[in-house]
C-alpha positions in Angstrom: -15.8 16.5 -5.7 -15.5 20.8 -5.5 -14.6 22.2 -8.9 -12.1 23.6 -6.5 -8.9 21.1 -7.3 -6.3 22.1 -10.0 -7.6 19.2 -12.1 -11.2 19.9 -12.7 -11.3 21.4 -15.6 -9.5 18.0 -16.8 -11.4 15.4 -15.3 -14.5 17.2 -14.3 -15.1 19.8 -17.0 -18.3 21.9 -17.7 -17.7 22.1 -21.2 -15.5 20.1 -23.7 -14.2 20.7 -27.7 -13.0 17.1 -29.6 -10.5 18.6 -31.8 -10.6 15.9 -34.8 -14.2 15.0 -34.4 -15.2 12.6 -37.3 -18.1 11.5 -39.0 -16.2 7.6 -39.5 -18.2 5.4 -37.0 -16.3 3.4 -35.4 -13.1 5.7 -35.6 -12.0 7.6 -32.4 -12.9 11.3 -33.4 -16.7 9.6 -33.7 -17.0 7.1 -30.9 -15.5 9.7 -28.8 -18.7 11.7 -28.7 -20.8 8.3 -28.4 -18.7 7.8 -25.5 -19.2 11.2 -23.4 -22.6 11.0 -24.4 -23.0 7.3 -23.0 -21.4 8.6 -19.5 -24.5 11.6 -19.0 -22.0 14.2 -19.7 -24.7 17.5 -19.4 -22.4 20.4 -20.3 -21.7 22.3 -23.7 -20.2 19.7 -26.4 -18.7 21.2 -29.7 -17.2 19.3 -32.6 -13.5 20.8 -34.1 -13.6 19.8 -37.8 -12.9 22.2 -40.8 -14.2 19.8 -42.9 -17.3 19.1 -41.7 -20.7 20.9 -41.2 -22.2 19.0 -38.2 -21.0 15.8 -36.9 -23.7 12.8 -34.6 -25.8 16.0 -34.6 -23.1 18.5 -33.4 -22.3 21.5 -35.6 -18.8 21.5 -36.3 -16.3 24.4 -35.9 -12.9 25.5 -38.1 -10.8 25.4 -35.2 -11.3 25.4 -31.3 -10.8 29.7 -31.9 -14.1 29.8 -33.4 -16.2 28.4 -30.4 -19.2 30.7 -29.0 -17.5 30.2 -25.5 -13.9 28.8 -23.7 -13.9 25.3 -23.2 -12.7 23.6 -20.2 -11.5 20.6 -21.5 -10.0 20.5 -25.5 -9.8 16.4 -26.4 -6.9 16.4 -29.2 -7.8 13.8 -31.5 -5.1 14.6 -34.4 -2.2 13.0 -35.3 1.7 13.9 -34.2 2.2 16.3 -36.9 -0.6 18.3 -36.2 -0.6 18.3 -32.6 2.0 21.4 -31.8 -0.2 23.5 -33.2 -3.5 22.0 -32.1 -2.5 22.2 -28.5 -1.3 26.1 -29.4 -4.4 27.0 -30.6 -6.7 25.6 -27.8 -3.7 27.6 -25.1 -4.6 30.1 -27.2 -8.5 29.9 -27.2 -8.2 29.6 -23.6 -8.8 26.0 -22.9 -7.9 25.4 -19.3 -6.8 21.3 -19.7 -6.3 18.9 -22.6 -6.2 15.0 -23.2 -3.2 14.3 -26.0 -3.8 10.6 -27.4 -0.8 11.0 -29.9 2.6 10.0 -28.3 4.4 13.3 -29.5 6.9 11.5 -30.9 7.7 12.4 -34.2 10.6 11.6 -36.9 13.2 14.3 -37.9 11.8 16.1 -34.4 13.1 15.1 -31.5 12.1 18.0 -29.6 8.8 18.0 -30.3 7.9 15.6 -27.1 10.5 18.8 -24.9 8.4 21.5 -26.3 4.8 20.1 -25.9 5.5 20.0 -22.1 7.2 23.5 -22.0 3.7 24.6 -23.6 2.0 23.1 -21.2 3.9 23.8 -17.9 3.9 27.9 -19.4 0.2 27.5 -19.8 0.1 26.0 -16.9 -2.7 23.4 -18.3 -3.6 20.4 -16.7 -3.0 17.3 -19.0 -3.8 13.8 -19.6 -1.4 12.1 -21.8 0.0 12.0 -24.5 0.0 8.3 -25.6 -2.8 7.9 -23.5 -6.5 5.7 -23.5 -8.0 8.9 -21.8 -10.1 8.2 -18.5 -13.6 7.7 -17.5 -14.9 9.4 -14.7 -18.0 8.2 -13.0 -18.7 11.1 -10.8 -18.7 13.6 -12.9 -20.1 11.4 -15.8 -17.0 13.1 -18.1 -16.1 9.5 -20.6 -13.2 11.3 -22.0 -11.9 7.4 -24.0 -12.3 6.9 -27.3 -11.4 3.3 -27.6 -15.0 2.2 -25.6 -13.4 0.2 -23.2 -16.2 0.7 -20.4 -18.7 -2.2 -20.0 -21.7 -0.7 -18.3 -20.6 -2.4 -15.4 -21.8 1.3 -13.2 -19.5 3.2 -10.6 -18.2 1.4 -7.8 -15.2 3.0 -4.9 -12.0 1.7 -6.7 -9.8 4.7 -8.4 -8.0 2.9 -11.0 -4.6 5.3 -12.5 -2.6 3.3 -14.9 0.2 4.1 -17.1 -0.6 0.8 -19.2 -3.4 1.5 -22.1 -3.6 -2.1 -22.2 -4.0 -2.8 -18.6 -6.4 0.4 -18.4 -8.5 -1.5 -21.3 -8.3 -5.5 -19.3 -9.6 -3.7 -16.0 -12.2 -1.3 -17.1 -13.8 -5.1 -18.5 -14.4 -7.3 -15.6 -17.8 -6.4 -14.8 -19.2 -6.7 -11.4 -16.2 -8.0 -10.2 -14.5 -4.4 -10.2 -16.9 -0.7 -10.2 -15.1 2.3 -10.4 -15.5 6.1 -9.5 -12.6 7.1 -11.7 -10.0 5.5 -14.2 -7.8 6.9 -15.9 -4.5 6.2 -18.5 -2.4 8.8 -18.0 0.3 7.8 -20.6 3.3 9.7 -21.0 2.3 12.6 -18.5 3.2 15.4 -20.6 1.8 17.7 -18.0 -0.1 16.3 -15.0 1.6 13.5 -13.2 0.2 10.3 -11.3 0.7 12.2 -8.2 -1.8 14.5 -9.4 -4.3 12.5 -10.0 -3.5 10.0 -7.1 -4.4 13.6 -5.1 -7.6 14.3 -7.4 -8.5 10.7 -6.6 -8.0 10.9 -2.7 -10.1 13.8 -2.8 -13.3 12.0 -4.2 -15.6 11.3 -1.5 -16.5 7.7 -3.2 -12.9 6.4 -3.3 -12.5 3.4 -0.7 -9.0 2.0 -2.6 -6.9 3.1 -5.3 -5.3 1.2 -7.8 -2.1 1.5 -10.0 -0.2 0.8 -12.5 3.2 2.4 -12.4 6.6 2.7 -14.8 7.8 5.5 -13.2 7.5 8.5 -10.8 7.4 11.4 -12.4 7.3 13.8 -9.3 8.4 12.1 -6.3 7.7 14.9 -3.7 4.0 15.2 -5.0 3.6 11.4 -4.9 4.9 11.5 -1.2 2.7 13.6 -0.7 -0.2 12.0 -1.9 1.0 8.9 -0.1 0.6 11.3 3.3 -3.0 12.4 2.5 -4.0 8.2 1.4 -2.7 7.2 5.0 -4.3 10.1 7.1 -7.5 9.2 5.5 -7.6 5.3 5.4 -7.5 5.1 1.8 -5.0 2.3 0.7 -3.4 2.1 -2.2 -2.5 -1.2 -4.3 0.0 -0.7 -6.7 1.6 -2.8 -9.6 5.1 -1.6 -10.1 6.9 -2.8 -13.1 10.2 -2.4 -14.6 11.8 -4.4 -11.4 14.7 -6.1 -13.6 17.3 -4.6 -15.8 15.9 -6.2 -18.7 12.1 -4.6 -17.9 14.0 -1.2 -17.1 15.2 -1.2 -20.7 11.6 -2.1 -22.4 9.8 0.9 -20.2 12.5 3.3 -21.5 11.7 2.6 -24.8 8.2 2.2 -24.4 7.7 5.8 -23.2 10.1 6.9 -22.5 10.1 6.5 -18.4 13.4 6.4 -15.8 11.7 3.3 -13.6 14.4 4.2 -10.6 15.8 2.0 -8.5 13.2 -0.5 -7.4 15.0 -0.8 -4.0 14.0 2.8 -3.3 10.6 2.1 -4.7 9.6 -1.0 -2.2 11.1 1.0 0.7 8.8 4.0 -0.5 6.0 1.4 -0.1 7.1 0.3 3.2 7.6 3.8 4.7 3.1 4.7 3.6 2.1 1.2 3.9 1.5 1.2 0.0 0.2 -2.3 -1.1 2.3 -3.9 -3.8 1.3 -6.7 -5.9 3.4 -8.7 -8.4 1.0 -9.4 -11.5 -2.4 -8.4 -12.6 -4.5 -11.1 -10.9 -3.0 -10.9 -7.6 -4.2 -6.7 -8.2 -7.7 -7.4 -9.3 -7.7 -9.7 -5.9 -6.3 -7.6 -3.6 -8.1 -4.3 -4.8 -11.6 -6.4 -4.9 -10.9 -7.2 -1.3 -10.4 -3.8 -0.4 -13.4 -2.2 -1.9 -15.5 -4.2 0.3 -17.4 -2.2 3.0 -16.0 -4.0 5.5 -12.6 -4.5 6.8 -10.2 -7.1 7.8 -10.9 -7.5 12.2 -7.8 -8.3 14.3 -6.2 -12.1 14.3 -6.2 -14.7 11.2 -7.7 -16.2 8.4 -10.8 -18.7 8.5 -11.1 -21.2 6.2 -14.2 -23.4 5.2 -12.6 -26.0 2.2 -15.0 -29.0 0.5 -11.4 -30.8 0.1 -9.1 -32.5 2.6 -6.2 -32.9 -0.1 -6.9 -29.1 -1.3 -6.7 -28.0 2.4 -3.2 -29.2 2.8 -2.5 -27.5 0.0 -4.0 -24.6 1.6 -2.3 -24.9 4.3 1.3 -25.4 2.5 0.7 -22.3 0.9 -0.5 -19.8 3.6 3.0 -20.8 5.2 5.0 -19.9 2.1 3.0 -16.7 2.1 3.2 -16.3 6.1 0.2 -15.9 6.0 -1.4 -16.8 10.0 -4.3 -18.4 10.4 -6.8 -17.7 13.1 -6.4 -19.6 16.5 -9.9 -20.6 17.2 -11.1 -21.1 20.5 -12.9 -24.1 22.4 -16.6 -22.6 21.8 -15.4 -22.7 18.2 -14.2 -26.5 18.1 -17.5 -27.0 19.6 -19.6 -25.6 17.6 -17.9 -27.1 14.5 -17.7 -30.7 16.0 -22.0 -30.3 16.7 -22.1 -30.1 12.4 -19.2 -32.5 10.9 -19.5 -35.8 10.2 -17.8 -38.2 12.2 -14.0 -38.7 11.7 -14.0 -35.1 10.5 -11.7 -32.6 12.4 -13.1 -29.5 14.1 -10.3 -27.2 13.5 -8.8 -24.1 11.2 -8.9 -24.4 8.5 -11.6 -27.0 8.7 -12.8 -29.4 5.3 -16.6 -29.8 5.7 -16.7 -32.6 2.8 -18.4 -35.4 4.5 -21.8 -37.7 3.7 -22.8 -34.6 2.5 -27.0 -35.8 3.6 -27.3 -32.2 5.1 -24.5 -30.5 3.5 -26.0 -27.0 3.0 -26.5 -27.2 6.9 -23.0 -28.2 7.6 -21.3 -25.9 5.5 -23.7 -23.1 6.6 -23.2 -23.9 10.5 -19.3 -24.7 10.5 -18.7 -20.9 8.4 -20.4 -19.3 10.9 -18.8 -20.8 13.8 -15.1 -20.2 12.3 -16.5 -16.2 11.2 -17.7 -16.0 15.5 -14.5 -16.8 16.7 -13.0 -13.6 18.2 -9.5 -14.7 16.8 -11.0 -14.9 12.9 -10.3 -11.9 10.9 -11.7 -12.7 7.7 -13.6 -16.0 6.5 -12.2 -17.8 3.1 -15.0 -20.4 1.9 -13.1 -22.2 -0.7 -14.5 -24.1 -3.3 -15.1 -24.2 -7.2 -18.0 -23.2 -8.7 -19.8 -24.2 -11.9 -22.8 -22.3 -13.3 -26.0 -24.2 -13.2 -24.5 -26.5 -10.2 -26.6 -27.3 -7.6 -23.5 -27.7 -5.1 -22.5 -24.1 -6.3 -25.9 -22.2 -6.0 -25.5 -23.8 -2.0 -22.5 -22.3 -1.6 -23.9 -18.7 -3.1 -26.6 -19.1 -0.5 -24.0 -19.7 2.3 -22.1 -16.8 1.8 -24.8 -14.5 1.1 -26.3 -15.6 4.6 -22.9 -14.8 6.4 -22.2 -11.7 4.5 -25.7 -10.3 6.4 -25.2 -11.4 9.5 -21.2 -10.3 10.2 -19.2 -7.7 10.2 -15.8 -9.6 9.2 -15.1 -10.1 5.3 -16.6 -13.2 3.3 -14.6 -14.1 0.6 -15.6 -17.1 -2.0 -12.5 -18.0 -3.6 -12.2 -21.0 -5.9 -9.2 -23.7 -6.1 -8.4 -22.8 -9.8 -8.1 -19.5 -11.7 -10.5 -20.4 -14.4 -14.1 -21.4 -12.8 -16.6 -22.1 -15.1 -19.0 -19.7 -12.9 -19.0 -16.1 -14.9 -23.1 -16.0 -14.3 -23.1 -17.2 -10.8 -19.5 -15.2 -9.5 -21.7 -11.7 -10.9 -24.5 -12.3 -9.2 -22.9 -12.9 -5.9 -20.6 -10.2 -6.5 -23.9 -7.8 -7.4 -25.2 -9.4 -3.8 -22.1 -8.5 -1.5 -20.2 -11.5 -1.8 -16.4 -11.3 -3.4 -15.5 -14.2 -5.4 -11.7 -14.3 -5.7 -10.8 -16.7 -9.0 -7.9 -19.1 -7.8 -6.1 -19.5 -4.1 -2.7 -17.8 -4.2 -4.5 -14.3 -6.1 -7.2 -15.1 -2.7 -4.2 -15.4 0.2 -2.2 -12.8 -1.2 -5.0 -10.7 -1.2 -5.6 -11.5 2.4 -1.8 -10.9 3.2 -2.3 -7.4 1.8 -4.9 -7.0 4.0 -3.4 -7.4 6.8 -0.5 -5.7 6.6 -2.5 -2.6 5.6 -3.9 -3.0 9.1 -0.9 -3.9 10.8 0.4 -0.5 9.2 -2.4 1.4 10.1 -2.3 0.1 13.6 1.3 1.4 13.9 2.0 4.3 15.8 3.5 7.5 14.3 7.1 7.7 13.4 9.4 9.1 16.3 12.8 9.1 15.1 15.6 10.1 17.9 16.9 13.6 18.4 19.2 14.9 15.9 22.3 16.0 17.3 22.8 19.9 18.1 22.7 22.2 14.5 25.8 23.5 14.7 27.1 19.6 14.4 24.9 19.0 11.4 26.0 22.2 9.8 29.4 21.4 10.7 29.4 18.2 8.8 27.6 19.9 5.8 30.4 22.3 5.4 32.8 19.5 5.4 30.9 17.4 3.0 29.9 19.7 0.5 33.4 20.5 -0.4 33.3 17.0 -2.3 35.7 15.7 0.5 36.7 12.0 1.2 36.7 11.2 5.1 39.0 8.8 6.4 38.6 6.2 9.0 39.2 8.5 11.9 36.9 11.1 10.6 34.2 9.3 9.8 33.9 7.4 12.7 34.0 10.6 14.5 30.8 11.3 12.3 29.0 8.7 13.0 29.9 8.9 16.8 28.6 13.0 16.7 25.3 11.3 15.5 25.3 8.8 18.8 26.1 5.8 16.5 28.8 3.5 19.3 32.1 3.9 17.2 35.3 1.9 18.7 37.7 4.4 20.2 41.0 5.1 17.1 44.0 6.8 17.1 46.2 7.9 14.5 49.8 7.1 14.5 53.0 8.0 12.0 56.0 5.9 13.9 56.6 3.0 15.8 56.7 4.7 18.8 53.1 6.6 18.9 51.9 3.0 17.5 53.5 1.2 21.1 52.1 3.9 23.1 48.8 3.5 21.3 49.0 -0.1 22.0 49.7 0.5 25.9 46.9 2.7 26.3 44.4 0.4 24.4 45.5 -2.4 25.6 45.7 -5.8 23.5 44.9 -7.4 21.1 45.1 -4.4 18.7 44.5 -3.9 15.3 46.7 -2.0 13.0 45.1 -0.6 9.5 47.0 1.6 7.0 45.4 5.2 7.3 47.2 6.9 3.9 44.8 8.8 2.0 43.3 7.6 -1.5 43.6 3.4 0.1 39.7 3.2 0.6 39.9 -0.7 0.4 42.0 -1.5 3.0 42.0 -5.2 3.2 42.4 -5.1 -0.5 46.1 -4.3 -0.3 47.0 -6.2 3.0 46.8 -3.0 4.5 44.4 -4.2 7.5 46.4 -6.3 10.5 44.1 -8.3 13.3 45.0 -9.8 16.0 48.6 -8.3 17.4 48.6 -9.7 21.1 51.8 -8.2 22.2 54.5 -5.2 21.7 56.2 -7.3 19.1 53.1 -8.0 17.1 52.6 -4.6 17.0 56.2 -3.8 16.1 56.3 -6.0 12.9 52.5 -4.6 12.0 53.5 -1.0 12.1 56.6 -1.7 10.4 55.2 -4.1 7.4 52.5 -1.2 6.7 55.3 1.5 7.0 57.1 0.3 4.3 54.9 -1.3 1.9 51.7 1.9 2.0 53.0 4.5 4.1 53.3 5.7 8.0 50.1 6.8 8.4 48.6 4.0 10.3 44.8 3.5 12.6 45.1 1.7 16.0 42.1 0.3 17.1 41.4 -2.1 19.9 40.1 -5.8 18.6 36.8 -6.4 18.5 34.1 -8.0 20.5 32.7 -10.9 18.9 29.1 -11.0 17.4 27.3 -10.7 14.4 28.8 -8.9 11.5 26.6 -6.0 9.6 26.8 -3.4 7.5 25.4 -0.1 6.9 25.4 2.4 4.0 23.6 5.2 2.5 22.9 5.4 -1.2 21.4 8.4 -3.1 18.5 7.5 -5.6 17.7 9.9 -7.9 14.2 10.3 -7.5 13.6 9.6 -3.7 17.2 10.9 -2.3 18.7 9.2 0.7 18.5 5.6 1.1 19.8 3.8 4.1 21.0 0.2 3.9 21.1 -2.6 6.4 23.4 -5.8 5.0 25.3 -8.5 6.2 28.6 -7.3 6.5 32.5 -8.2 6.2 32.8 -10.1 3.3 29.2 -11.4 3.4 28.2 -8.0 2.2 28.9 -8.1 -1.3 29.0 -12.4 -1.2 25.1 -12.8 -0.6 23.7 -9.2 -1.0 21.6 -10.2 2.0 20.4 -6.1 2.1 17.1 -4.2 3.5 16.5 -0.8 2.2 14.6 2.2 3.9 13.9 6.1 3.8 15.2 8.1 6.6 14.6 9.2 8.8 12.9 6.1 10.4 12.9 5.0 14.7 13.8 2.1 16.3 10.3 0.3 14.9 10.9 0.8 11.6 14.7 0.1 11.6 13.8 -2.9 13.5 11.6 -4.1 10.5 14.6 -3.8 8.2 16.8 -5.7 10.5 14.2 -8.2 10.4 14.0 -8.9 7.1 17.6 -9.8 6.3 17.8 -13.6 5.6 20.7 -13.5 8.8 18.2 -12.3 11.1 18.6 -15.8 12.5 22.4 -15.1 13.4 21.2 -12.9 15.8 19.2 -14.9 18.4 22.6 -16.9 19.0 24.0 -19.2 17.0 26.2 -22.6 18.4 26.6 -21.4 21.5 27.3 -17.7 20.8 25.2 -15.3 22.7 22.2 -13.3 21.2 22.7 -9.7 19.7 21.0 -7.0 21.5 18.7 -6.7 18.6 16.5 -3.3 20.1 20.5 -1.4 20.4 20.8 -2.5 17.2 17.3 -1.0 15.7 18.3 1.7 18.0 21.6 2.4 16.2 20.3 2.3 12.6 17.3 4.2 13.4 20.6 6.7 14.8 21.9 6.5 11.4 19.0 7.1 9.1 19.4 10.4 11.3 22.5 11.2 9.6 21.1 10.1 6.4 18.4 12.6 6.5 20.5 15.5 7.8 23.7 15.0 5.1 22.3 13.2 2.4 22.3 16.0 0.2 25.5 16.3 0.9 26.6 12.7 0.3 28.0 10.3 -2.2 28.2 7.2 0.0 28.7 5.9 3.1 29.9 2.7 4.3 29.6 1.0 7.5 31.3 -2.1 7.3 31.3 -4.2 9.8 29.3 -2.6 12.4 29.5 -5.8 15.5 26.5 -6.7 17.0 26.6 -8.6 20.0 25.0 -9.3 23.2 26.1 -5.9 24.7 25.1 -4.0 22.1 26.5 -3.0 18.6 29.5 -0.7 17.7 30.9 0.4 14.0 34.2 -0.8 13.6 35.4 0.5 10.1 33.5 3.3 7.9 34.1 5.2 5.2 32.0 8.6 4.0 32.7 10.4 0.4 30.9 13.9 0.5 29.4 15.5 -2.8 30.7 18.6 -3.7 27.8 21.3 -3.4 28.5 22.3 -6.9 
């Protein structure tokens, strides 16, 4: 790492004050200087304490003004009432970063927390913190923690950047089972976001994988474009978002104060970078383990070696909920497997090796390197439990350490249950190559992950249509900005200036125009009522299907005359097909969201919706289309024909366009239903508020 990036002086510093240094072992301002002592820290160290005259060997200073030299780093171990001016005087003393422990929260001063970061951001000082654990890097041998969570377990290619103290504390304790070149808690992020560090952290030459824990994002644009640098260099990124439900939401508020955002937004950030997310702790520490590996998942499936035919199908049961594929081995495969089972036992994927068990060392060995040779296996899963001191279980060590040499394709030992009693035994193998993963679903999530980082890497680089000409777009922008409501008419002609298929509408204010409408569109027809300020039509009986001939139409037009107004839509009816919906939504942190739903009344009925950034092409609209639980609906249901599912990607793809263009210009929009059927899709009804520029 060059001394060149914006947060050396923080995490990389060549000299460092401890502002609050003690003489109280066992109390941070004293095991803080154990700490950065313990990590080979070589550069100048000075002790801040007016109290004192040296300190673990360290003369102490008055106050960080006093130093022989500017620091790089001040650590501000003082309390809340005490830290406005702490962090003053090190600005002042020309410290060029500081780590704030306190949580700058203080009673009677609510503005202390606003004026700490305007110091900062005028000082422009890079921060870690407040209510933070600190961080550890390993590079740079700078243990800025003064809690000692480190174990000695030495560095390793996971970047761990957590805005949990706890979680920082449970991760940095696991031994050989994780290594890290950096971790840091970053707290409240008075200064410094995640993003920044995420970059720092992408930048580190030993960084395979990053982990996180996240509340909130702080600076959205800088964590995009962190997100851009991880995927152009390979680096994935495993993150555990919290603060999913309302409930949670509330709790991270008052914990530190953090705007979690819509988690919609949040997941289709992670689909758009191919970020890894996880749903609890365990399934992290899998899924991360798997991807510090030196080796990566290969194309096809999972291979599975089990000691268990009942715990197989359990496997198996399991990997289907997960839809999770296993590999499709080949004949020289079944072979090879059949030459080392016992008889009865079935040479297949996933294959159970428990038999007599005379040679069992020899079976298990032979049948995981058959299923790890066939070209369709991507990574092999031996799966057993493990006991410390177990014969059985050295075997199994043996087995994978032999296979680990020999292949280029992922080993894994996972166990059946979470809690082996194998802590000696899972270290050593881990120290020797070979991942142990504690339980099954933590291990086949984990593989999941896996591959759909490499499905996502594999993918090629978004192409979104051609926007329509500028002089449209900035004609629409105009329009919008003034804060105005488009009706039917004029925002299907929006969509349609944005190639989105809209059906073909007229406007009509007597019976008259609405016959001569209905001769020139021919029948059926549909009359809706087009008076401003209705913008739920069929809440009012104000939308009329159907009308087959003249007098239909007559006793429509007139009905909606007299009861909303003469200002009526005429529309031809239809086609049949599959009813969706499309919308944009404006998150506050990430900006225009596009929806994909199940539309007409289904919409709101089974919130059956798929979420992405725009702008996004036919691929990656596609994908959203696919994940809606009524995907089904549109290979053809009962009889009906299938929906022309690529015009459809091809449409929304179309309308993340204008998504992208407007959004900043937008309120909402509403697409509801757009028809797709067998000839393609087409938007029926719409309806677009603008947001005033103001």
């Amino acid at each position: 790492m060059t001394s060149t990036h914006p947060l050396s002086p923080l995490l990389a510093p060549r000299s460092i004050a401890v502002v609050g240094a003690s003489t109280r072992v066992g109390f941070p301002g004293n095991t803080i200087i154990h700490e950065i002592r313990r990590g080979g820290f070589s550069g100048a160290l000075y002790a801040i304490n007016p109290n004192q005259d040296q300190i673990e060997g360290l003369d102490c200073y008055a106050t960080i003004g006093e130093l022989p030299e500017t620091v790089d780093l001040a650590v501000l171990l003082v309390a809340n009432h005490r830290l406005e001016a702490q962090l003053a005087a090190a600005i002042d003393a020309g410290a060029r970063a500081a780590v704030i422990y306190a949580s700058g929260a203080l009673e009677g001063d609510d503005g202390l927390l606003d004026r700490l970061r305007t110091m900062a951001s005028e000082a422009g000082i890079a921060m870690c913190g407040g209510n933070c654990m600190g961080y550890y890097n390993f590079d740079s041998g700078a243990w800025i923690c003064p809690f000692a969570t480190q174990d000695d377990s030495g560095p390793g290619p996971v970047a761990l950047i957590t805005h949990s103290g706890s979680a920082f504390s449970s991760l940095l304790r696991l031994g050989a089972r994780l290594r890290y070149n950096l971790a840091i808690s970053s707290g409240q992020e008075f200064s410094s976001s995640l993003a920044d560090f995420l970059d720092y952290a992408l930048d580190m030459p030993t960084t395979r994988v990053v982990m996180l824990f996240v509340e909130t994002i702080r600076d959205p644009q800088g964590f995009r474009a962190a997100l851009e640098k991880a995927r152009a260099r390979d680096i994935p990124i495993v993150v555990l978002k919290v603060g999913r439900t309302e409930a949670s939401a509330r709790f991270a508020l008052s914990h530190s104060g953090a705007m979690v955002g819509s988690d919609q937004a949040f997941q289709a950030l992670c689909d758009q970078y191919g970020m890894i997310r996880v749903d609890d702790l365990d399934e992290l520490i899998a899924t991360v383990s798997l991807f510090a590996l030196p080796k990566r998942v290969a194309s096809g499936g999972l291979a599975a070696l089990t000691d268990s035919g009942g715990e197989r199908e359990m496997l198996v049961d399991l990997a289907d909920d997960l839809a999770l594929p296993f590999a499709q081995i080949g004949d020289d495969a079944k072979a090879a497997l059949a030459s080392h089972l016992d008889y009865g036992l079935e040479p297949t994927n996933p294959c159970d090796a428990w038999g007599t068990m005379d040679h069992y060392e020899e079976t298990f060995s032979g049948c995981l390197e058959a299923l790890i040779d066939d070209p369709d296996s991507a990574i092999a899963l031996l799966l057993a439990d493990l006991v410390d001191g177990r014969v059985l279980s050295q075997s199994y060590g043996r087995i994978c350490r032999a296979q680990v040499k020999r292949t280029a394709k992922p080993v894994v030992h996972a166990t059946w249950v979470s809690r082996p009693r194998y802590n000696e035994g899972a270290e050593q193998l881990m120290a020797d190559g070979v991942l142990v993963i504690d339980g099954i679903v933590p291990a086949l999530k984990a593989v999941r992950s896996a591959f759909a980082y490499r499905d996502f890497q594999a993918r090629a680089e978004l192409a979104p249509p051609a926007p329509p000409a500028a002089d449209i777009i900035e004609k629409w922008r105009a329009k919008l900005a003034q804060g105005t409501v488009l009706d039917e008419a004029e925002s299907l002609a929006l969509l349609a200036d944005f190639g989105i298929p809209c059906t073909a509408v007229q406007i009509v204010e007597t019976r008259d125009e609405a016959m001569r409408a209905a001769e020139a569109m021919g029948y059926p027809l549909v009359l809706k009522t087009a008076m401003a300020g209705i913008l739920h039509k069929s809440d009012v009986d104000g939308v009329k299907l159907g009308l087959a001939d003249a007098g239909a139409v007559i006793e429509a037009y007139d009905d909606l005359a007299s009861r909303l107004g003469p200002r009526v839509l005429a529309a031809p009816m239809a086609t049949a097909g599959v009813e969706m919906a499309l919308g944009v939504t404006i998150d506050a942190q990430f900006g225009p969201l596009v929806m994909v739903a199940a539309g007409g009344v289904l919409v709101e009925l089974l919130a059956d919706v798929q979420a992405g950034l725009p702008p996004m092409d036919a691929g990656a609209a596609g994908r959203l289309v696919d994940g809606l639980a009524l995907r089904p609906l549109l290979n053809g249901h009962r009889g009906a024909a299938a929906a022309d599912r690529d015009a459809l990607a091809e449409t929304v793809a179309r309308f993340s366009l204008l998504a992208a263009a407007l959004g900043d210009h937008i309120a909402e929009i509403d697409v509801n239903p757009l028809i797709a059927g067998p000839d393609g899709c087409i938007a029926v009804d719409a309806l677009v508020v603008g947001r005033s520029a103001e």
